[in-house]
N, C-alpha and C positions, 0 to 999 in steps of 0.2 A: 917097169920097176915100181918101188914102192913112192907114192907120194905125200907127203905128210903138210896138213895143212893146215896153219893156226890165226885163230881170229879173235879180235879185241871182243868181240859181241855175237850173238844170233841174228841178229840184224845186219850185221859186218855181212857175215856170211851169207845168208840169205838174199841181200839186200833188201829194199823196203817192200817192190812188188811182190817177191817174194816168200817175204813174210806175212804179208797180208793172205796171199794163197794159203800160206800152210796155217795160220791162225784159221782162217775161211772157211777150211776141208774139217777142221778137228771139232770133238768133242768137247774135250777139255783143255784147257792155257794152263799152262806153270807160269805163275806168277810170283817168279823168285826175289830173292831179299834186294836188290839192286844197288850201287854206288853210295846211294845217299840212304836216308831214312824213308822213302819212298821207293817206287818204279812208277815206271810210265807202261809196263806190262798191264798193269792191272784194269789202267785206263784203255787201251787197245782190246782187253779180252771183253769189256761193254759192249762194242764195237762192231766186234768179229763174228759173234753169236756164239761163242763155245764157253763153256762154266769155268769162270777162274778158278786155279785153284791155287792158293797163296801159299808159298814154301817161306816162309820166316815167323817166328816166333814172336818177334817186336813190331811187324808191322799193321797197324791197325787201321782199313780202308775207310779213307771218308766218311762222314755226313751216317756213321752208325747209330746217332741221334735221332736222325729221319726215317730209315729204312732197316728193317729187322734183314742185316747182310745175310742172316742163315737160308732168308729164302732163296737167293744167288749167287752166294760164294763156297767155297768149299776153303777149308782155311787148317793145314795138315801141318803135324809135330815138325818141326828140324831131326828132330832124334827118328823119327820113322820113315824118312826117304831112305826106301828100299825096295825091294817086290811087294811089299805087303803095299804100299800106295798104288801102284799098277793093278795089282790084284783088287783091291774097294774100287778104285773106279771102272772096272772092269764088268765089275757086280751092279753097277748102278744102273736101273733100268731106262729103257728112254722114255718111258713120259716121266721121269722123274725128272732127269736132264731136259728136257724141251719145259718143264716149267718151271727150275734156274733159269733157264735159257729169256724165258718168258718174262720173267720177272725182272732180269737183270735191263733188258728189253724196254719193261717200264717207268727205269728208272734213270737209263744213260741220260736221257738230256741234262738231269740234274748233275752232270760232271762237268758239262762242256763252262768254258768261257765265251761269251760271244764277244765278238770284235769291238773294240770302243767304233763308237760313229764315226769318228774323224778319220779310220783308216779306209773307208770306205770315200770318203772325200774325192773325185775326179774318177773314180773308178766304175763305172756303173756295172761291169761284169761281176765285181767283190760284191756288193750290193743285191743284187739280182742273184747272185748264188747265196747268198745269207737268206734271201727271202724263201728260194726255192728249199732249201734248208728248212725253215720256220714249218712252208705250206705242207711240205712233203715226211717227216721226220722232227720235229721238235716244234708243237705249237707252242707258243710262247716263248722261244729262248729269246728274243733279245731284252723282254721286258719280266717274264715269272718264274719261267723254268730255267735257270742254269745254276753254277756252280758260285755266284754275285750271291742269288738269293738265297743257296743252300747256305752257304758260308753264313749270313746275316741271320738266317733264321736257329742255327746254332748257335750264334753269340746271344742271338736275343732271349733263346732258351735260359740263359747261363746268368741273362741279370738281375741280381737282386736289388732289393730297395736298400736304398743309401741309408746312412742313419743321420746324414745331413743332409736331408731332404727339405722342401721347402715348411710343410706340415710338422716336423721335427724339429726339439729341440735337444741338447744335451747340457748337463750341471754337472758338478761333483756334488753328486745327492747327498745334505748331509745324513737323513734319515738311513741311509746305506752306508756309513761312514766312508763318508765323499768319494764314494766311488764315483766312475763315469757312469753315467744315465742317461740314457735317451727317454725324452720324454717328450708330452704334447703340448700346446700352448698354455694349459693350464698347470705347468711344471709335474705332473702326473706321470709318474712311469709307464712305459709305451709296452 
């Protein structure tokens, strides 16, 4: 007879080994809008070697400040999930895809979180696979490469100088009719 089968997730269904295979074997990831303002898809298709490619109109992946995402994502309308998206990536050649592939490749470690120190504490297997991690797949992640220094290095993009700064001064200028003024020690507008 007929069996009908229904699952909270792809991963429900799948389960995790599972998903990992079928991510594993493919070309390209749907990397659809998920639960939240994020997915964890997106972080898995780094991972897996196949070209994410983002189905949501709102969702804007990581650290686009550091890396130009067009070299490895593919990032497709809401309004166009239909045959015509089957059809483009169908047409996409494979050195094109093996250098998304590539790219994305260069850039995963910059996703991960590495472990604080102290969970590694008593452990020396957690340890020793963090290292063999580092040796083998992500030089530097517990100290330059991960998603700690992406993060800081985007915020640190983002600061400007204060205008209470130590070199800074501010008045109600009266030559500006007391407006606020920032100025320099010698009450000079800055």
């Amino acid at each position: 007879g007929l069996a009908i089968h229904a699952y909270a997730s792809i991963a429900q269904m799948f389960g995790p080994q599972g998903l990992q295979e079928v991510m594993g074997n493919a070309r390209f990831c749907l990397v659809p809008r998920g639960r939240a303002a994020w997915s964890v898809r997106f972080f898995e298709t780094l991972w897996a070697g196949c070209v994410p490619v983002v189905l949501s109109d709102h969702y804007q992946p990581p650290f686009d400040a550091l890396f130009d995402l067009t070299e490895f994502v593919i990032k497709w309308p809401v309004s166009r999930i239909d045959d015509s998206l089957v059809e483009f990536l169908s047409k996409i050649p494979n050195d094109v895809i093996e250098r998304y592939v590539e790219a994305a490749h260069r850039v995963r470690c910059w996703y991960l979180y590495p472990p604080p120190e102290v969970s590694w504490l008593g452990s020396w297997q957690s340890r020793r696979e963090l290292e063999q991690l580092e040796d083998e797949v992500c030089p530097g992640l517990s100290s330059s490469r991960n998603a700690f220094m992406a993060v800081a290095e985007v915020l640190a993009r983002r600061v400007r100088p204060t205008k209470a700064g130590r070199t800074t001064f501010y008045i109600p200028d009266p030559n500006r009719g007391h407006r606020p003024t920032v100025t320099d020690e010698a009450l000079m507008p800055v």
